[in-house]
N, C-alpha and C positions, 0 to 999 in steps of 0.2 A: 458451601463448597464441598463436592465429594471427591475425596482425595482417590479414589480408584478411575474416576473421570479423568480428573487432572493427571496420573500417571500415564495412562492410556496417552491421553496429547500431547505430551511429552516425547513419550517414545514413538508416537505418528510423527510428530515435527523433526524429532533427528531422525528418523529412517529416510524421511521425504526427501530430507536435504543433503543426507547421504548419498540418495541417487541423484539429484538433479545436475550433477555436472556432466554427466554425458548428454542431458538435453539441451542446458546450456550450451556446449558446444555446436550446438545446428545455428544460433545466432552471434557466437563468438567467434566463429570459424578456427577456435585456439583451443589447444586441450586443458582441461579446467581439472584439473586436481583436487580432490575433496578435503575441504580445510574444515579442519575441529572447530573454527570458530562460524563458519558456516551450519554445521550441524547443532554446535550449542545454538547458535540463533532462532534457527529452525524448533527445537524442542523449547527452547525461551518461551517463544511466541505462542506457541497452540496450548503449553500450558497454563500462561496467561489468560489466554482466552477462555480457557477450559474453567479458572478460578471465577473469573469475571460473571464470567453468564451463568454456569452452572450447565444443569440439564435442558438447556433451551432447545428449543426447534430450531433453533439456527445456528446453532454451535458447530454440528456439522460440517454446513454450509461452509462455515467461515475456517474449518480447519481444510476443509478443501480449496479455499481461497489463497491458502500458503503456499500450494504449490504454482501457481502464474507469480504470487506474490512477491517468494524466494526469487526465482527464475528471472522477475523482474529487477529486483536489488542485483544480481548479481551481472547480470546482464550492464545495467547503467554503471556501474564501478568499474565492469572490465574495460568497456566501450563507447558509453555516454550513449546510450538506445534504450529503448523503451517500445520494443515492437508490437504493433497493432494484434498477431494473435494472443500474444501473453495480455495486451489489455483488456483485448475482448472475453478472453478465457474469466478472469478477473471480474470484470460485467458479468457475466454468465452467473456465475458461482456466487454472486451478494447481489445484485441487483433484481437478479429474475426472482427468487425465491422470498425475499420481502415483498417485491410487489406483488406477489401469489397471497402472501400471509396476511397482509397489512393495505388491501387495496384501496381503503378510505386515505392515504396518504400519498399516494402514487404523485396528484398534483403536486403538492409540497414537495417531495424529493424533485422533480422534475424541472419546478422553478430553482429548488437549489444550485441543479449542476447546470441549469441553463446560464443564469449569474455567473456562476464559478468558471464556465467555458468562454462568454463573451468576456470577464473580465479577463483570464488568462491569456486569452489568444490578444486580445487588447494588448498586453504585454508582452507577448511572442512575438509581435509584427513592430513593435519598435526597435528602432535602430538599434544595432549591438546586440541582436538577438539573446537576452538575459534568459527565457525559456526556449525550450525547445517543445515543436509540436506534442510527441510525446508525453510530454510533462503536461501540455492542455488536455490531452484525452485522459490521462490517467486520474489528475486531479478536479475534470469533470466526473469520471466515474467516481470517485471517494467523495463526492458531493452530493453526487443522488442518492449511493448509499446510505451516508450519513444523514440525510434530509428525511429517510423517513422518521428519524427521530427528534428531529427537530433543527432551528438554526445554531443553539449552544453546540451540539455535538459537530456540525459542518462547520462553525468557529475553532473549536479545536482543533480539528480535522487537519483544517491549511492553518492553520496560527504557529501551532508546533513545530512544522517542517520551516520554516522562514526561521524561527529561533533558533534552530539548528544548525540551517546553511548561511545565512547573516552572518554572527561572525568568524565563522571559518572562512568565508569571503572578506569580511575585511581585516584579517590576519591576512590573507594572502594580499591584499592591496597594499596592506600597511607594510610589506615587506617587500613590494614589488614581485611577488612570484606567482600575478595574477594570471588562474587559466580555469578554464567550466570546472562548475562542480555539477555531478550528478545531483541532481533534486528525485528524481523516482526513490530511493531508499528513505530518504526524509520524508515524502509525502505518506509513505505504508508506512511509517511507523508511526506518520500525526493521526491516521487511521485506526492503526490500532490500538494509539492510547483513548480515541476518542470512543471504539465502540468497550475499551473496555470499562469506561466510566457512564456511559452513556445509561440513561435505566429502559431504555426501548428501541434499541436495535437488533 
C-alpha cells in the first residue's frame, strides 16, 4: 500500500463529492446542498480503492468511476433514478478500459452481465415491480465489470447489495411502513467491496 497514493484518493474523492451537487441538480431538479457525509463517502471510497489495488493500471479508471458512481447514489436516495447517462458514464470508465487490458476475458464478463441482465429484468417485469429498469442496467454493468475477474467477485458483487436492502425491507414490512428502497447505492457499494477484494480486477 503507498500511503502518498492512498492520500491522493482521498482527497480526489472529497473534492469530487464536494462538487457533485450542482451536477446532481440537472437530475434532481432540487438544489442539493453539499453534505459532509457525502464528501466523507467520496474520500472513504477512492481511498479504499487506492489501499486495495495499489499502483494498478486501473486504479485510475476506478477513481474516475466515483464520479457517475457518487452522482448515481445520490441521485437514487433523493429520487429513486438511476439515469441512463450516469450508467453509461459508469460503463465507460470500468468496462471499456478492462476490456482494452484484459481482452482474453471479454467473453466471460459479457456472459456475466448477460445472466445478471436476463435475470434482473426477469425480476423487473414481475408484478409489484420490486426492481426498477435502472437497477437492471446498472447491475448488468457491475457484472461485466466484475466478470472480468471472475464469477466469485460478480457473486459478491450482487450478494452484498440484497444483504443490505433485505432487511431494511423487511424492517419496513414488519412495521408496516413499507415503501421502495433505492437499490443503486447498495449495488456500488457490493461493487466496490467486491473489486476491492477481488485479486484481478
Amino acid at each position: 500500500m503507498s500511503v502518498p497514493i492512498v492520500i491522493f484518493a482521498a482527497v480526489f474523492g472529497g473534492s469530487v463529492a464536494a462538487l457533485l451537487p450542482r451536477f446532481v441538480r440537472r437530475f434532481t431538479r432540487e438544489p442539493q446542498p453539499v453534505s459532509p457525509y457525502a464528501v466523507s463517502a467520496g474520500a472513504a471510497v477512492c481511498a479504499l480503492l487506492a489501499a486495495a489495488l495499489g499502483p494498478s493500471a486501473m486504479l485510475p479508471f476506478y477513481l474516475l468511476a466515483t464520479i457517475p458512481g457518487l452522482m448515481l447514489a445520490l441521485v437514487d436516495l433523493r429520487c429513486l433514478r438511476l439515469p441512463d447517462p450516469l450508467v453509461a458514464a459508469f460503463a465507460i470508465v470500468t468496462v471499456l478500459p478492462l476490456a482494452v487490458m484484459r481482452p482474453e476475458r471479454i467473453g466471460f464478463a459479457l456472459v456475466a452481465g448477460g445472466v445478471v441482465l436476463t435475470t434482473y429484468l426477469g425480476i423487473a417485469l414481475l408484478p409489484g415491480r420490486g426492481l426498477g429498469l435502472g437497477d437492471v442496467k446498472l447491475a448488468a454493468v457491475i457484472a461485466t465489470m466484475l466478470g472480468f475477474a471472475g464469477w466469485p467477485a460478480v457473486l459478491v458483487g450482487l450478494t452484498v447489495p440484497h444483504l443490505i436492502v433485505g432487511p431494511i425491507a423487511l424492517v419496513l414490512l414488519l412495521t408496516r411502513r413499507g415503501r421502495p428502497l433505492p437499490l443503486g447505492p447498495a449495488l456500488l457499494i457490493g461493487a466496490l467491496i467486491a473489486v476491492s477484494t477481488a485479486t484481478a480486477v
